[in-house]
C-alpha positions as a printed NumPy array, in Angstrom:
array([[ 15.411,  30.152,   4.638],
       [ 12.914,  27.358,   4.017],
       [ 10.563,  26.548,   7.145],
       [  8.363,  23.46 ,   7.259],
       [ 10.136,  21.742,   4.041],
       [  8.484,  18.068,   4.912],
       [  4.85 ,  20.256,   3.981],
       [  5.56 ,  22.297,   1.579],
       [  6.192,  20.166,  -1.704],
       [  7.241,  21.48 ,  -4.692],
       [  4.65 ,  20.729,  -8.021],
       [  5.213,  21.267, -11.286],
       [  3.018,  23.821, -13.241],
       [  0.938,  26.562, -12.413],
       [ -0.26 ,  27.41 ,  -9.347],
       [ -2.487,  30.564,  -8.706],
       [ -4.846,  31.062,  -5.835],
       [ -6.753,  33.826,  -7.003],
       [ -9.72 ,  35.559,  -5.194],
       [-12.688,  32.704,  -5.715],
       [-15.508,  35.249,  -5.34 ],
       [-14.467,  38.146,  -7.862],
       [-11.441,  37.413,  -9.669],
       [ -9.765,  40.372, -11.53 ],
       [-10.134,  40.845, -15.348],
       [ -6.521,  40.129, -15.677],
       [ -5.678,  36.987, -13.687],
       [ -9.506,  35.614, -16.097],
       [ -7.045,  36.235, -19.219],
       [ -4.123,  34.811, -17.902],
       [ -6.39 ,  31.81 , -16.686],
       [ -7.9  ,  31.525, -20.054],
       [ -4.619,  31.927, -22.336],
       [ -2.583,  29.16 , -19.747],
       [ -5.964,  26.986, -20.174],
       [ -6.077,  27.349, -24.556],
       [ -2.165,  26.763, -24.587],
       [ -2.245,  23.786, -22.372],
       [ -5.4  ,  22.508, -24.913],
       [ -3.401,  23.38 , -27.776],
       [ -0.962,  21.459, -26.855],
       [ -3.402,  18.085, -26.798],
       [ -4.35 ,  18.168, -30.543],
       [ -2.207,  15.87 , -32.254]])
């Protein structure tokens, strides 16, 4: 059941709130590999 729907927009893409002070080793790789496909993507 959705609560607060007027706040709570939907976005397109990827959205990751990982721990800002230590992230983990695997959420860095998954950051990195979203970041090199989304720049691979620019190169015409």
């Amino acid at each position: 059941m959705p609560v607060l729907t007027d706040w709570c927009r939907l976005r397109p893409g990827y959205h990751l709130y990982p721990n800002r002070r230590e992230p983990s080793a695997a959420s860095v790789l998954v950051i990195k590999a979203l970041r090199h496909q989304d720049d691979s993507r620019d190169v015409h």
